[in-house]
C-alpha positions as CSV (number, residue, x, y, z in Angstrom):
1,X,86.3,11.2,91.6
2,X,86.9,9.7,95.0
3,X,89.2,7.2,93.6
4,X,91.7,10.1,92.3
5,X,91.7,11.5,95.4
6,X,92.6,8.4,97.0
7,X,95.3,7.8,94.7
8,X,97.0,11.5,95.2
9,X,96.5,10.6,99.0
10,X,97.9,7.3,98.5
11,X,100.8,9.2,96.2
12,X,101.7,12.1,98.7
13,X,101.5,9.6,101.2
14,X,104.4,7.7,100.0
15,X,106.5,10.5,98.9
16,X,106.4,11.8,102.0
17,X,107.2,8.5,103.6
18,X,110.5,8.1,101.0
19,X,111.4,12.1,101.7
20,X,111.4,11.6,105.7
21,X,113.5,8.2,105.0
22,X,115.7,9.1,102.6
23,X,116.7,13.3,103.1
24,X,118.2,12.7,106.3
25,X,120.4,9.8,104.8
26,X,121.9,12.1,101.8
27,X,122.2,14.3,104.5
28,X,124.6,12.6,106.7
29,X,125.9,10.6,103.0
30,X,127.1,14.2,101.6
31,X,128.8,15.3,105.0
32,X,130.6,12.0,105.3
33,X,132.1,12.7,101.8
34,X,132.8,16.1,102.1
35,X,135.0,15.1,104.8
36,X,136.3,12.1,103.0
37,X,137.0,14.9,100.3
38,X,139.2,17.1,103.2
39,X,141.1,13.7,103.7
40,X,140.0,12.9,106.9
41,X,139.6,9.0,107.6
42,X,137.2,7.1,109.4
43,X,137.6,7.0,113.3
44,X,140.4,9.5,113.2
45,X,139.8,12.6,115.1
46,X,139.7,15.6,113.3
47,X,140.8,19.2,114.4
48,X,138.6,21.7,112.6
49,X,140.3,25.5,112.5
50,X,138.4,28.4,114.1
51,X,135.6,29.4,112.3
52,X,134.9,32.5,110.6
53,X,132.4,34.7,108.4
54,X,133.7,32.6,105.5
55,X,133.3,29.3,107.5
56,X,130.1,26.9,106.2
57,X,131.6,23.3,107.1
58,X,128.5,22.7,110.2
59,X,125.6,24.8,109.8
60,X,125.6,28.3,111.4
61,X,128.9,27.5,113.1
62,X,129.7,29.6,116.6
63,X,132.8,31.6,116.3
64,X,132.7,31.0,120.0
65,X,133.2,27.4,119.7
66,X,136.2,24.8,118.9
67,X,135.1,22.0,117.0
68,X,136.7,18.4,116.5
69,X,134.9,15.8,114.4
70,X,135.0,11.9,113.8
71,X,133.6,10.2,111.2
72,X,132.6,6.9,113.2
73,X,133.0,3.5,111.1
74,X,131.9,0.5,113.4
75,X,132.0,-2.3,110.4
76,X,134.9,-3.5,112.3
77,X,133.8,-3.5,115.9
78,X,133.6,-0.8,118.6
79,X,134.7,2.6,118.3
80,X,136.4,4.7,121.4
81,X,136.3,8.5,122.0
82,X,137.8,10.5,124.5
83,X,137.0,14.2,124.2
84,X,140.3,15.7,126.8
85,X,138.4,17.6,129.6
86,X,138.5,21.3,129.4
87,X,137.8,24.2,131.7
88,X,134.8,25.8,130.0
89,X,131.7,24.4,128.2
90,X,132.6,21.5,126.3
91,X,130.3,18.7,124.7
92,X,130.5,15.3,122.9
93,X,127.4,14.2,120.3
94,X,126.7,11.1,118.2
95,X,124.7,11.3,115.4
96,X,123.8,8.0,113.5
97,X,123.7,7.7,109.8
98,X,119.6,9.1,109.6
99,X,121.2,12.2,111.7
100,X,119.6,11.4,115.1
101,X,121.5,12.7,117.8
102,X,121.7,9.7,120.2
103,X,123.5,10.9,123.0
104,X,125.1,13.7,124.1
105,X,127.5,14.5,126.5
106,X,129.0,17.6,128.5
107,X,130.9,18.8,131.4
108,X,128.0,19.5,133.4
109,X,127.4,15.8,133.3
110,X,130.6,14.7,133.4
111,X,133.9,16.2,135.1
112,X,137.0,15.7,133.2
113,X,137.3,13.6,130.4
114,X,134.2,12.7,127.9
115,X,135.0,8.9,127.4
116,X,132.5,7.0,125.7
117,X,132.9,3.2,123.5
118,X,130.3,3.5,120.7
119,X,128.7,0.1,119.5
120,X,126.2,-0.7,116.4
121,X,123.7,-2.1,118.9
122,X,123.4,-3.9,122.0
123,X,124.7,-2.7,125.4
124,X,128.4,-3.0,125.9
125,X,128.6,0.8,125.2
126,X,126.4,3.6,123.6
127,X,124.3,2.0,121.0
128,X,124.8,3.9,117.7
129,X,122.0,1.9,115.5
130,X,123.6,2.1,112.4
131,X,127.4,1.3,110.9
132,X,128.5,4.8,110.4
133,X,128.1,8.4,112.3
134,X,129.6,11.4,113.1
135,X,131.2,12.3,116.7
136,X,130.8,16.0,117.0
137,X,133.6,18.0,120.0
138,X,132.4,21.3,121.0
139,X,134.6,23.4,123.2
140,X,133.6,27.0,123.9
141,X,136.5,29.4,123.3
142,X,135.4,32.9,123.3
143,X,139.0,34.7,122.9
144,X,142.5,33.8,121.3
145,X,143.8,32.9,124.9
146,X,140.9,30.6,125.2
147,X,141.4,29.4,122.0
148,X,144.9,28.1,121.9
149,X,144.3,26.4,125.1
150,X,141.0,24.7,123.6
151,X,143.2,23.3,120.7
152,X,146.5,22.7,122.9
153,X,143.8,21.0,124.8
154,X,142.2,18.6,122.0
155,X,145.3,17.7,120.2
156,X,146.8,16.4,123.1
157,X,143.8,14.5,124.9
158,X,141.1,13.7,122.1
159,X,140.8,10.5,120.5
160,X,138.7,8.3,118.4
161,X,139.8,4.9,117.6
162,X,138.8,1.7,117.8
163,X,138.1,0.3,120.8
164,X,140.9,-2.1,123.1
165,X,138.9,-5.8,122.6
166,X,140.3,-6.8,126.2
């Protein structure tokens, strides 16, 4: 008897293990490719429209928020954002591939611009740990006004792009 329990241990054990590896993988795997389906390329910034009631593409997204997206690729070296400075809450986060959030950034931290070089590993910028993330803009926007300045704001000052090797 107590070598079938030890086997369902051992069992549910490892299950667990491969679910807590592998779920938050196919996580960030199916968001990557539903953008890939929008047409959005890697380490091209991305201006996501307003959301509303029938909006699903984050979880629970704010109506009071503006968000612009990157899909980070860094198989070819360093990756550069900029998120353009705004005058209200505003916020840059990295997620790896396993959807850790390694860094975040906002204006309380930072005045101005939000400009960050994102490596694989080591410490010539913030270490991502994996090949591929997201880059996640938040701007808070609360009326129309606010709004159109938030996005007149973004599209001229937000970037992601590989980063200058000089």
């Amino acid at each position: 008897m107590i070598r079938y329990f030890l086997a369902f241990i051992l069992v549910a054990a490892g299950i667990h293990a491969a679910t807590v590896w592998y779920l938050p993988r196919l996580a960030m795997k199916t968001a990557m490719a539903r953008f890939e389906d929008t047409g959005m390329t890697a380490n091209t910034i991305a201006h996501v429209p307003p959301t509303d009631e029938t909006s699903r593409r984050v979880v629970r997204p704010s109506p009071d928020l503006l968000y612009s997206v990157c899909m980070l690729d860094l198989s070819d070296g360093p990756v550069h954002i900029r998120a353009a400075g705004w005058d209200g809450y505003m916020s840059l986060s990295l997620f790896a591939a396993n959807t850790d959030n390694i860094a975040a950034f906002n204006d309380s931290q930072i005045a101005g611009d939000i400009d960050v070089t994102i490596v694989q590993s080591g410490d010539a910028g913030v270490a991502l740990g994996s090949e591929r993330g997201i880059a996640l803009i938040r701007r808070l926007a609360a009326d129309d006004a606010a709004i159109a300045r938030a996005d007149t704001a973004r599209r001229e000052g937000d970037l992601c792009g590989e980063a200058d090797p000089s």
